[in-house]
N, C-alpha and C positions, 0 to 999 in steps of 0.2 A: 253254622249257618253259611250256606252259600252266596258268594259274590252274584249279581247280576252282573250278565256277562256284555250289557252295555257299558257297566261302572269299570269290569275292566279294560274293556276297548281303551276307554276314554284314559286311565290311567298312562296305557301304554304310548297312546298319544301324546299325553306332557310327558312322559319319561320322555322320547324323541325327542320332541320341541325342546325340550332344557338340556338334552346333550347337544343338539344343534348350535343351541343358544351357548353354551360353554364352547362350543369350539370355535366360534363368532369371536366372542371374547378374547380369546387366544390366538389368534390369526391376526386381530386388531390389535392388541399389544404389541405382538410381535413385529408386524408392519411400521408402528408406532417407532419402536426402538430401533430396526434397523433407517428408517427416517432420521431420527436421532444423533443416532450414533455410525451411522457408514456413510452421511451425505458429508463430506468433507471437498472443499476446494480445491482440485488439483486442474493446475490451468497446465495449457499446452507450452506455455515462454510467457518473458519477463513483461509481455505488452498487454497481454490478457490481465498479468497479477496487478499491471500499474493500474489500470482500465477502470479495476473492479476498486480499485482501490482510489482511484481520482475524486470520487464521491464525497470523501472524507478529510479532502487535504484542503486545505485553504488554497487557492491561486493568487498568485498578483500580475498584472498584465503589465506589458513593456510601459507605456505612458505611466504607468503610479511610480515601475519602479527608475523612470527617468526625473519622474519628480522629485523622488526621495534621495537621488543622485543633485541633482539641481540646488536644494535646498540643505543640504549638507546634513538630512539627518541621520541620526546613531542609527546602523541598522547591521549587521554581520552579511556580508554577500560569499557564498559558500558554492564554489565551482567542484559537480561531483563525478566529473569525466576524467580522463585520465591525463597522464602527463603533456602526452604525443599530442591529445587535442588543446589542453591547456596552453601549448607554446603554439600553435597556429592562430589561434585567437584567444581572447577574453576579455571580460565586462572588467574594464579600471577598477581597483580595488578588490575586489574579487581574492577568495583563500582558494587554492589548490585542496579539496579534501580529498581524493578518488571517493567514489560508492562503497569499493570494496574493503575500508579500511575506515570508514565514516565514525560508526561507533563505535572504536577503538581509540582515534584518535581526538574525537567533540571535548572530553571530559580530559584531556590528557594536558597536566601542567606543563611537561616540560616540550612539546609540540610545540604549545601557544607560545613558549620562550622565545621561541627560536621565530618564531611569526612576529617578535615584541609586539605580542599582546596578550589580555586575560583571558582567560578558561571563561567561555558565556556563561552568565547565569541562564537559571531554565526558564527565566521572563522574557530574555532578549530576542529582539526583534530578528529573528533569521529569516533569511531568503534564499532559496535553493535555486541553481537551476543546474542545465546540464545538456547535451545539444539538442533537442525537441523535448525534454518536459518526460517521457517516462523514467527515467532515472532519477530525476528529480522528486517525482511521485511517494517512488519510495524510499527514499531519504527522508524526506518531508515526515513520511509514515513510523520511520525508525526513530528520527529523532523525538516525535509524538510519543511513540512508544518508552522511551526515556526520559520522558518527563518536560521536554522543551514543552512550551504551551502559545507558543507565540511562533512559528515554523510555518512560513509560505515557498510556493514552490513559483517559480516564472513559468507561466504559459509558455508553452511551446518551446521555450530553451532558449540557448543564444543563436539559433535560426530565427526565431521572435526579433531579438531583439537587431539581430544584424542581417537581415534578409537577403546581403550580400554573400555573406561567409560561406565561401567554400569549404569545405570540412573536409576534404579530400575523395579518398578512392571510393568512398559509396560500398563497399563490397559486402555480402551477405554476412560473414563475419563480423564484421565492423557493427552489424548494423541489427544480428541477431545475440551477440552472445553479452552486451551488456544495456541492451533495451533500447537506449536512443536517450 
């Protein structure tokens, strides 16, 4: 018996439509996965990575952490700038940690010796800063990372808190290759 030859019009019409429909499907997968899996953060510098990552960090602003200075409480103050700017200025009591050597040395017994004092627990009250607060950012973010759970970073750095402080030569170097 012969097909009517509307019946197979029609047939060959859903064939199309469901190969269409299958290639729809596969196009949207695909799109799906490279969304996925190829959208990765690659920032242009360290000010982008701090930026994106400020969201996430606790802050404490100059007045709290002048109070906590005032009132003599327990709290770790953790400078993550480098030598050169640690001898120009810093916050009284304040540890020398660099950024670059942060998580190598937080956990390190025999550092803390020589600082005479204890390895933090990962409860203890840290406070980071560093000359404007993006360095500090991501410290803040590393230390998180490592299980601190109590890790604030000072707004804006010790420009915040010393609005006087000269920090020197200002120069693109200084001020591109370890964030601020």
């Amino acid at each position: 018996m012969k097909k009517p030859e509307n019946l197979v019009h029609i047939n060959l019409t859903i064939n199309k439509i469901m190969k269409k429909i299958k290639l729809y499907q596969w196009i949207s997968a695909f799109s799906i996965l490279i969304l996925v899996f190829g959208c990765t953060n690659i920032y242009e510098n360290g000010i982008e990575l701090a930026a994106d990552n400020k969201p996430y960090i606790e802050e404490i602003y100059v007045d709290e952490l002048n109070k906590k200075i005032e009132n003599q409480e327990d709290f770790l103050l953790i400078d993550v700038r480098q030598l050169a700017e640690y001898k120009k200025n810093n916050i009284p009591g304040s540890i020398l940690i660099p950024r670059g050597v942060l998580e190598f040395k937080i956990g390190n017994e025999a550092f803390w010796e020589e600082e005479f004092l204890y390895v933090p627990e990962k409860d203890a009250d840290i406070i980071i800063y560093c000359k404007k607060g993006d360095r500090g950012i991501l410290a803040a973010k590393a230390l998180s990372e490592l299980g601190y759970s109590n890790v604030k970073n000072l707004s804006g750095g010790i420009i915040a808190w010393d609005p006087e402080f000269d920090s020197g030569s200002g120069t693109k170097q200084e001020e591109s290759g370890c964030g601020g």
